[in-house]
C-alpha positions in Angstrom: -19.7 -16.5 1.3 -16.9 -18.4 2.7 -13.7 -19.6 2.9 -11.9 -21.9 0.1 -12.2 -25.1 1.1 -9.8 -28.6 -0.6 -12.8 -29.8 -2.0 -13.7 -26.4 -4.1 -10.6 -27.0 -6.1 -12.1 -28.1 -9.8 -14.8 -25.4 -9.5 -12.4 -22.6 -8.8 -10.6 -23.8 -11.4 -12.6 -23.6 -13.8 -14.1 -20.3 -12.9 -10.5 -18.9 -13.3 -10.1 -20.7 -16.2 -13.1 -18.8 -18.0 -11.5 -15.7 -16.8 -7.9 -16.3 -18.1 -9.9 -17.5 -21.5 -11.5 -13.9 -22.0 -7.9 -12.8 -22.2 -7.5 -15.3 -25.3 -4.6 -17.0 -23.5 -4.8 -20.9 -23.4 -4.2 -22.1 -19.9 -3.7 -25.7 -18.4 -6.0 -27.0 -15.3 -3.1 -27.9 -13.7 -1.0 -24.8 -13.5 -3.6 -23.3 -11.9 -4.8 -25.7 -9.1 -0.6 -25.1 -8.7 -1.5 -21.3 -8.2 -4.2 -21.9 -6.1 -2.1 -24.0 -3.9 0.8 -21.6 -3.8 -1.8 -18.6 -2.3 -3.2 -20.9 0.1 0.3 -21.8 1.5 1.5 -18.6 1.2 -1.2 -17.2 3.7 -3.4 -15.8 1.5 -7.0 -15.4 1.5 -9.4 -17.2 -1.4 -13.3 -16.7 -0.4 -16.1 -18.5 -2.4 -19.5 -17.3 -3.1 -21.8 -20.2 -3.5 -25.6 -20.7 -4.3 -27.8 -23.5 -4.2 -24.8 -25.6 -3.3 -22.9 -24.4 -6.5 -19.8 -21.6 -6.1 -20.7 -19.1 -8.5 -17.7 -16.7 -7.6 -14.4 -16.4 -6.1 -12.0 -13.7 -5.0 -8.3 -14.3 -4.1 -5.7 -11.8 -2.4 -2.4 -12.0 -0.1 0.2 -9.7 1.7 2.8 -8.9 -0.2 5.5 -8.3 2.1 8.5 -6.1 0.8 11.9 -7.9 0.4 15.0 -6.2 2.9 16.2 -4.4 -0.2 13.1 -2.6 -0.7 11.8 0.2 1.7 8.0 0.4 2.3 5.2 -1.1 4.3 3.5 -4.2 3.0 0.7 -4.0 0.8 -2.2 -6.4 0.2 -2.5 -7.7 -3.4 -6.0 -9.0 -5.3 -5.1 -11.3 -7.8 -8.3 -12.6 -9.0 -12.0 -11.5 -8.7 -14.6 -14.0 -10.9 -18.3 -14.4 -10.8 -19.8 -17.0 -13.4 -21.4 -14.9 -16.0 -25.2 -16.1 -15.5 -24.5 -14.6 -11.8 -23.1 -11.4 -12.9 -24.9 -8.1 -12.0 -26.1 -9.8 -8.8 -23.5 -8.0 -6.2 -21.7 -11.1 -5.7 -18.4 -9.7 -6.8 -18.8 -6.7 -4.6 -19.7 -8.5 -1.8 -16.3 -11.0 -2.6 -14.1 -7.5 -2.8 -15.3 -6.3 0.2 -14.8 -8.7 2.1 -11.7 -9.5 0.6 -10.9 -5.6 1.3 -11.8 -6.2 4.6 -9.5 -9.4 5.7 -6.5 -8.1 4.0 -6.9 -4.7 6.2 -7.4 -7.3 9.1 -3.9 -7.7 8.7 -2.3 -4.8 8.6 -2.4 -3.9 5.3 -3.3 0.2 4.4 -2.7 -0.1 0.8 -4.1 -2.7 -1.6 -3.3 -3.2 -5.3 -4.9 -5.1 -8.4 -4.4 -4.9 -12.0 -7.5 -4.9 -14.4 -8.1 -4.4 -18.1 -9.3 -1.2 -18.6 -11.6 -2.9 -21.4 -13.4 -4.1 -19.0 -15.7 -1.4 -18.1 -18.0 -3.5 -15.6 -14.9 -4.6 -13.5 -13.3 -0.8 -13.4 -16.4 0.6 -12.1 -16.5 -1.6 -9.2 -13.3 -0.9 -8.4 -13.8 2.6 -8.8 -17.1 2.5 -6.4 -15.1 0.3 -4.2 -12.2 3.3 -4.0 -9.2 1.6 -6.4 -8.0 4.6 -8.5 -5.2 4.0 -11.2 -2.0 4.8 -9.8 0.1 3.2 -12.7 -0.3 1.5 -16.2 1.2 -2.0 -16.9 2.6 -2.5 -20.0 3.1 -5.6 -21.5 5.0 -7.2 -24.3 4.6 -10.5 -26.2 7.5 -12.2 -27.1 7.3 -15.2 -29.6 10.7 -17.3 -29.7 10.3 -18.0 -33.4 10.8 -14.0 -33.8 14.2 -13.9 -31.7 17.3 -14.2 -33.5 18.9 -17.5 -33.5 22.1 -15.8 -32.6 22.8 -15.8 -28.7 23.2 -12.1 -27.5 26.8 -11.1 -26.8 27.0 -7.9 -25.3 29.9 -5.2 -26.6 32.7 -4.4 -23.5 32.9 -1.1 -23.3 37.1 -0.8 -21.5 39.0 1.6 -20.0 41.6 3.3 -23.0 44.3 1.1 -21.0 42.3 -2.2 -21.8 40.7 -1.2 -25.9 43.9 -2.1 -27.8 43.6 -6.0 -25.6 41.6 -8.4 -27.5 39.3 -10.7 -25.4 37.6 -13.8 -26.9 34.8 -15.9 -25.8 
């Protein structure tokens, strides 16, 4: 295991990519070498696992540090956890977490975060053994703009009794 290097770009990618596919949602190449490039500058943390000179893994995470409007510490966040299927069931991905785990507490982190599909059973018991417990659910809704109303959305002006009997146009 080791840090992301430059030069592991395409095979990240592509890792990433295969995980974003079992989602069913199409994803450009691009976009995420973007992503990748926006953790790394941000000060994040992206480990590889390779084998026989091939990376067969990778793990991502930063410090989410709260905005002035927010109270609270900062917290560390895992955004991605992947190990290439014929390497699954190896400990690769525990070993990535953990370490992972460990670098984010490294800097000053005590609480960490990640979302996961509760579908997928293998990735909620590691979790679990690791010490994640669900705190909240996400839910999540699909919008397609072919099923919005053409019209733009005008919202009704709810007035004082002084101002109801004025009439105000666009």
């Amino acid at each position: 295991m080791r840090n992301y290097r430059a030069q592991d770009r395409d095979a990240v990618v592509n890792l990433l990519a295969q995980l974003i596919a079992t989602e069913g949602k199409p994803v450009k190449p691009r976009l995420l070498k973007l992503f990748l490039m926006k953790i790394r500058k941000s000060g994040g943390i992206i480990l590889v696992s390779e084998l026989d000179g091939k990376i067969v893994g990778t793990a991502g995470g930063y410090v989410v540090r709260p905005t002035s409007n927010v109270d609270g510490e900062h917290f560390g966040f895992i955004e991605f956890l992947i190990v290439d299927p014929s390497h699954r069931r190896l400990g690769i991905g525990e070993a990535l977490l953990k370490e992972l785990i460990m670098r984010l507490a490294f800097k000053g982190v005590n609480e960490i975060c990640l979302e996961v599909d509760p579908k997928n059973e293998a990735a909620v018991k590691l979790y679990s053994k690791l010490g994640f417990a669900t705190s909240y659910a996400v839910m999540q809704l699909t919008v397609n703009p072919s099923d919005v109303e053409s019209k733009p959305y005008r919202p009704t002006l709810v007035a004082s009794p002084k101002l109801q009997s004025r009439s105000f146009k666009d």
